[in-house]
N, C-alpha and C positions, 0 to 999 in steps of 0.2 A: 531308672534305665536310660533314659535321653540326658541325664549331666554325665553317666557314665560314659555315654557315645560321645559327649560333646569334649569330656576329659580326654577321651581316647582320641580324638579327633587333633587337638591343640598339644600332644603330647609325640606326635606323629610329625605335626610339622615342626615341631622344635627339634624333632630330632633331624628331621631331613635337613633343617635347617644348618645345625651341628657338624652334621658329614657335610653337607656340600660348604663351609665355610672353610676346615681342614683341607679338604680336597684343593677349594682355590690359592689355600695359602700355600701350598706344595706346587703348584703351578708357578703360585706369582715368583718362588724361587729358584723354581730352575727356569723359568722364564729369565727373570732377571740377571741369574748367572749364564744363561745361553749366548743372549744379546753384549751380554757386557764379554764375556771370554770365547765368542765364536772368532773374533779378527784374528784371535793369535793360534788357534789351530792350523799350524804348516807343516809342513811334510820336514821341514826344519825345527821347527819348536819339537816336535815328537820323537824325530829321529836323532840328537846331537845331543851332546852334555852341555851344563853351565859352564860357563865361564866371569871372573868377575862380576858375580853376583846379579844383574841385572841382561845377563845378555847370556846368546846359546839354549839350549832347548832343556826339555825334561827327562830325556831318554834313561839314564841311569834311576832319576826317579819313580819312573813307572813302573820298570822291572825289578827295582830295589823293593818296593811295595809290594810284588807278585810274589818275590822270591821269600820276604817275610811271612806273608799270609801263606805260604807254601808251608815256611819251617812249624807256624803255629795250629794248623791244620793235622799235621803228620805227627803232635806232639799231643793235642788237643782231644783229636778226634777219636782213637783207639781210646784212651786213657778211658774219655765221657762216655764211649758206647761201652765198654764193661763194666765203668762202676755203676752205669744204668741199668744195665743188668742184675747185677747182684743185688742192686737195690728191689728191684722189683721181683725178681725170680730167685733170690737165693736169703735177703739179709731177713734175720726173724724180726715180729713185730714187736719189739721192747725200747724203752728208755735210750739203750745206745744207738740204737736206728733212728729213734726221733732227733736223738743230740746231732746225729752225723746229718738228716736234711736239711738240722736248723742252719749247720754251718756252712751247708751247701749255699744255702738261701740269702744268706750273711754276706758269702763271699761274692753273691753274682750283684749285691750294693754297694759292694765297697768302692771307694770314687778311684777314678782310675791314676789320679796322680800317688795314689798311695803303693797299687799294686808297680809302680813305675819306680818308684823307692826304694820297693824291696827287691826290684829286678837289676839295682844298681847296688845296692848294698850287698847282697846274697849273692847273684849272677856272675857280676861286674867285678865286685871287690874280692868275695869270701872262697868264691869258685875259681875267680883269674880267667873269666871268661872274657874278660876287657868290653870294649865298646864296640858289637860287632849284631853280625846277621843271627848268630844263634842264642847270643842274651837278650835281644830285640822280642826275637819268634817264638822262646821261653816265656818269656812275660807277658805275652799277647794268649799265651798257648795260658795262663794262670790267669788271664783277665777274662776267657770267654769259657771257661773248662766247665763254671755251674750250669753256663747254659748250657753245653754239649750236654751236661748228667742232665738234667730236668726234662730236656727235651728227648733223649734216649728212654730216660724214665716210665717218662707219661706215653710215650709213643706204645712200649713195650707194653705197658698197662691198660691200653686201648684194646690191644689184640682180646676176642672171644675167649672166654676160658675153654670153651666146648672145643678149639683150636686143639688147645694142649693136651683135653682129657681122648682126642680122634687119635695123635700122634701117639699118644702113652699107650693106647687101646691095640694098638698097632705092634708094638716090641718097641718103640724108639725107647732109649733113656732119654733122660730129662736134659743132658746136654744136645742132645741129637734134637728134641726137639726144640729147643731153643733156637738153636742153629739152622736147624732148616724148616723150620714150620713158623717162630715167632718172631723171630728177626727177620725173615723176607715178609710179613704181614707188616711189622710195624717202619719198613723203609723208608714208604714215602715223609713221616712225620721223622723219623730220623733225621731223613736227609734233608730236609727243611728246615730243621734245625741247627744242623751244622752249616749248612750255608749260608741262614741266617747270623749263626754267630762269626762265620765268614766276613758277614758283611759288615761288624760290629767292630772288627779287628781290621779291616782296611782304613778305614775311616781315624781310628784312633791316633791323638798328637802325644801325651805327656808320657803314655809306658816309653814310644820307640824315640821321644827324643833324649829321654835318662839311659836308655840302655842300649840303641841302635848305633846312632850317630846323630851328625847337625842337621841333616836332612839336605845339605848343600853340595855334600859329594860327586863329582865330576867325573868318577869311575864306578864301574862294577866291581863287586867284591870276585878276589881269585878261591877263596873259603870262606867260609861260615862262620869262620872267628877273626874275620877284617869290619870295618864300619859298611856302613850298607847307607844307601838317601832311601828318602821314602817321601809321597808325595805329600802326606797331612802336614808333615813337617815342615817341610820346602815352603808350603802354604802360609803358615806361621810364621817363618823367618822370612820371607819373602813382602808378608801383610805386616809387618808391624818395624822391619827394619830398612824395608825400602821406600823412600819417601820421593819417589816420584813418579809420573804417570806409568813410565812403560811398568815400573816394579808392579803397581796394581793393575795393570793388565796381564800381563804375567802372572800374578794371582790368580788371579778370576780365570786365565786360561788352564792354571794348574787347577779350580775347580772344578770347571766345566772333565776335564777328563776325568777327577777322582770321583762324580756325578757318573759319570759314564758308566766307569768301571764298577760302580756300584748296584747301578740299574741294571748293565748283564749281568751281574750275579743272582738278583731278585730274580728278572726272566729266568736265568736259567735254574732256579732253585722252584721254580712255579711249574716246570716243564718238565725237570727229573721227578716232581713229584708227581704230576700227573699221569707220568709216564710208568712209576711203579704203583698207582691207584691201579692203571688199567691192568698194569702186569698180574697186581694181586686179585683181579677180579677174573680174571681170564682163570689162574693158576686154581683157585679157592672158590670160585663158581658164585 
């Protein structure tokens, strides 16, 4: 009994040890990119386009990046929350249902310079979508799609069954209560989910520099089928072809905001969920 307590004891601090080592290294990097990319946050860096590469601001890449994760949200999101659906409330439990999660599960490893290949090959070439905002937000909408299904999934899977059998008990059909009894139950972990894969698809360089554009772009797109910047990219081309100081502060300041933009996504993906926990407790008692 006391080597048990003393196992439990040394297994306790290794773990605390574990989180709080992760925890600082998440600090020491955005520490690091705060202090190195806080000089160049101006109300000029933010507000103006590039110009000759090394000078002028990010403007066109911030909203080139919003405008993207917009297209792949709106392509993403419906598609993952219905085949989550059917998976969970409609597909039978046989061999073809196992095959279709395996390839669910397949495709949310596939490395992302791959899925960035077939969004140039397929999108770009075979569609004549060219190099624009809506082959970019297609291929972003194909690189985070397993997560939207998995997380709709299992969100939907969560819900009581005693849920569905109150509803059916009621007259609902089975889509009536999908719709309004299982689907506002399993919100919060939905939407958490897609914001998370939100967040997965801002961040990303190889799909949207095969199929967006160079990320250097100096204008906003007038359609969805012009080139678009976007800020991972910018980042990339900025970090590895600019070889002098301001280039890498300029870097580091194009971090600091795709940091930024990243961290209110998290808040606010922490906050809509909490906000339909409470909804659903209020509603569901």
């Amino acid at each position: 009994m006391v080597n048990e307590q003393v196992k439990e004891k040394y297994v306790k601090i290794f773990l605390y040890f574990t989180a709080s080592f992760s925890i600082l290294v998440l600090i020491a990097i955005m520490f690091f990119i705060a202090i190195k990319g806080m000089g160049m946050l101006t109300v000029e860096f933010l507000t103006t386009a590039p110009y000759r590469f090394e000078y002028g601001g990010i403007y066109p890449q911030i909203i080139g990046t919003l405008y993207l994760t917009g297209v792949c949200m709106v392509f993403a999101g419906p598609i993952g929350i219905l085949a989550g659906i059917y998976l969970s409330e409609y597909a039978p439990v046989n061999i073809i249902t196992k095959i279709l999660r395996f390839f669910v599960e397949s495709l949310a490893g596939v490395p992302s310079i791959v899925i960035g290949l077939f969004g140039l090959a397929f999108l770009v070439y075979y569609m004549h979508f060219q190099i624009s905002l809506f082959s970019g937000g297609l291929a972003l909408g194909f690189m985070i799609l397993p997560w939207t299904v998995r997380a709709s999934e299992e969100a939907i899977r969560a819900v009581p069954f005693s849920y569905r059998e109150a509803s059916l008990a009621l007259g609902a059909s089975k889509w009536q209560t999908i719709k309004e009894v299982v689907a506002k139950a399993a919100a919060p972990g939905i939407v958490t989910g897609l914001l998370l894969g939100l967040g997965k698809a801002i961040g990303e360089t190889a799909v949207v520099l095969l199929t967006a554009g160079s990320g250097l772009e100096s204008f906003l797109p007038r359609s969805i089928f012009e080139p678009v910047a976007s800020l991972p990219v910018y980042l990339y081309m900025i970090a590895t072809q600019g070889h002098t100081s301001e280039a890498y502060n300029r870097a580091y300041g194009a971090a600091l905001v795709l940091l930024g933009i990243f961290l209110v996504i998290n808040v606010f993906a922490s906050l809509l969920r909490n906000y339909y926990i409470k909804k659903h407790r209020v509603r569901f008692g």
